[in-house]
KEZAKE-133144 format. One record per residue (C-alpha): residue number from 0; x negated, y negated, z. Coordinates in Angstrom, 3 decimals. Example, Ala and Ser with C-alpha at 12.3 -4.5 7.8 and 13.67 -1.06 7.14 Angstrom:
BEGIN
{0 {-12.300 4.500 7.800}}
{1 {-13.670 1.060 7.140}}
end
This chain:
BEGIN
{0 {-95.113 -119.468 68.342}}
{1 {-99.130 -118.568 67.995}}
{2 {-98.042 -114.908 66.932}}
{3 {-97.374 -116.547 63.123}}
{4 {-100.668 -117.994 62.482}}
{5 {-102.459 -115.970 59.668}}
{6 {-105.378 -115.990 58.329}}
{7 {-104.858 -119.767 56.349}}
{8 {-103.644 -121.064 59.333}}
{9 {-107.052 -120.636 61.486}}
{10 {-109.339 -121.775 58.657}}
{11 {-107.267 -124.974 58.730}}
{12 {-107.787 -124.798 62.653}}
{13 {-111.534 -124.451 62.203}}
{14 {-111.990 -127.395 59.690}}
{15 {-109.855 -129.418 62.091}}
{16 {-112.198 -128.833 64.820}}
{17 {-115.357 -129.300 62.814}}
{18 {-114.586 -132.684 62.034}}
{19 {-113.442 -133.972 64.940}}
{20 {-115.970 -132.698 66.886}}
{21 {-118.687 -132.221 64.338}}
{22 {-121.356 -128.963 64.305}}
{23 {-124.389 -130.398 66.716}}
{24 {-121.032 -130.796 69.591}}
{25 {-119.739 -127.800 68.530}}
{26 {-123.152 -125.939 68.981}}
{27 {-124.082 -127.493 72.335}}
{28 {-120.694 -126.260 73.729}}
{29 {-120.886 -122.808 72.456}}
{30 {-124.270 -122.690 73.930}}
{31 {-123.044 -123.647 77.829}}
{32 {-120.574 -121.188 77.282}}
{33 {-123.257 -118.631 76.231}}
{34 {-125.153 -120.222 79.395}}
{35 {-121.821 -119.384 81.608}}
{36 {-120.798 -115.948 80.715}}
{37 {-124.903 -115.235 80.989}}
{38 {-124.488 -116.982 84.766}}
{39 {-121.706 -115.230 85.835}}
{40 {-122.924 -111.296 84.716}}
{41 {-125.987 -112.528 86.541}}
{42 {-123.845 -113.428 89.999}}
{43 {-121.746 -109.924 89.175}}
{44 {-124.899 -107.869 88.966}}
{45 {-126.339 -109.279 92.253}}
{46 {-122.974 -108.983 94.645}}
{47 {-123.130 -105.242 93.361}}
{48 {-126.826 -105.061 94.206}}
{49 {-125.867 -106.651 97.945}}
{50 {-123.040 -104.375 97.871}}
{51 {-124.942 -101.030 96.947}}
{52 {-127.819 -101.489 99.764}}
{53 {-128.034 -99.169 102.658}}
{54 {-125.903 -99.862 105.576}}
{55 {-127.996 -100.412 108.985}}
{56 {-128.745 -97.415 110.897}}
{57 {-126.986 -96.863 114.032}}
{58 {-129.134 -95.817 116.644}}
{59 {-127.624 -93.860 119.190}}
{60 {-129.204 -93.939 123.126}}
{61 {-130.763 -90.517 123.620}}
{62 {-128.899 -90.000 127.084}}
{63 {-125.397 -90.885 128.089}}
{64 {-124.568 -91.831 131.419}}
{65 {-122.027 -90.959 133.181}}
{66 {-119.370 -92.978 134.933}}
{67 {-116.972 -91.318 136.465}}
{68 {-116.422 -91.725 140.385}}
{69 {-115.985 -89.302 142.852}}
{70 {-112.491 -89.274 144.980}}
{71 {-111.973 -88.064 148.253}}
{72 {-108.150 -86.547 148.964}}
{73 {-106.640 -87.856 152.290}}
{74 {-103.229 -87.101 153.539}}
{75 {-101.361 -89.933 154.574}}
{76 {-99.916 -90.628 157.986}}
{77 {-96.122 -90.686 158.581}}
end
């Protein structure tokens, strides 16, 4: 249905629009959709800041210790 609007048809759009809504209205909106798209790079740029910083370093303890217990074998009585 949109696919046959031509060139004509959009003018006819666009004078529509500019006197319904008149050019000071028209401005204003085009300029907190400026402010938008500018707010929302913004928020994109700063999650891939957050998202590009260094993971914590791990420290690791400088000596293990061991855990294992020590068995005795006994034979069992019948």
């Amino acid at each position: 249905m949109l696919s046959n609007i031509g060139l004509p048809g959009l003018l006819v759009i666009a004078a529509l629009v500019l006197l319904l809504f008149g050019r000071g209205k028209i401005s204003e909106v085009m300029g907190e959709f400026g402010k938008g798209i500018s707010s929302f790079k913004k928020g994109i740029s700063e999650e891939e800041k957050a998202a590009a910083a260094p993971e914590p370093r791990r420290i690791d303890s400088a000596e293990s210790v061991s855990t294992e217990a020590k068995t005795t074998e006994t034979k069992a009585s019948e």
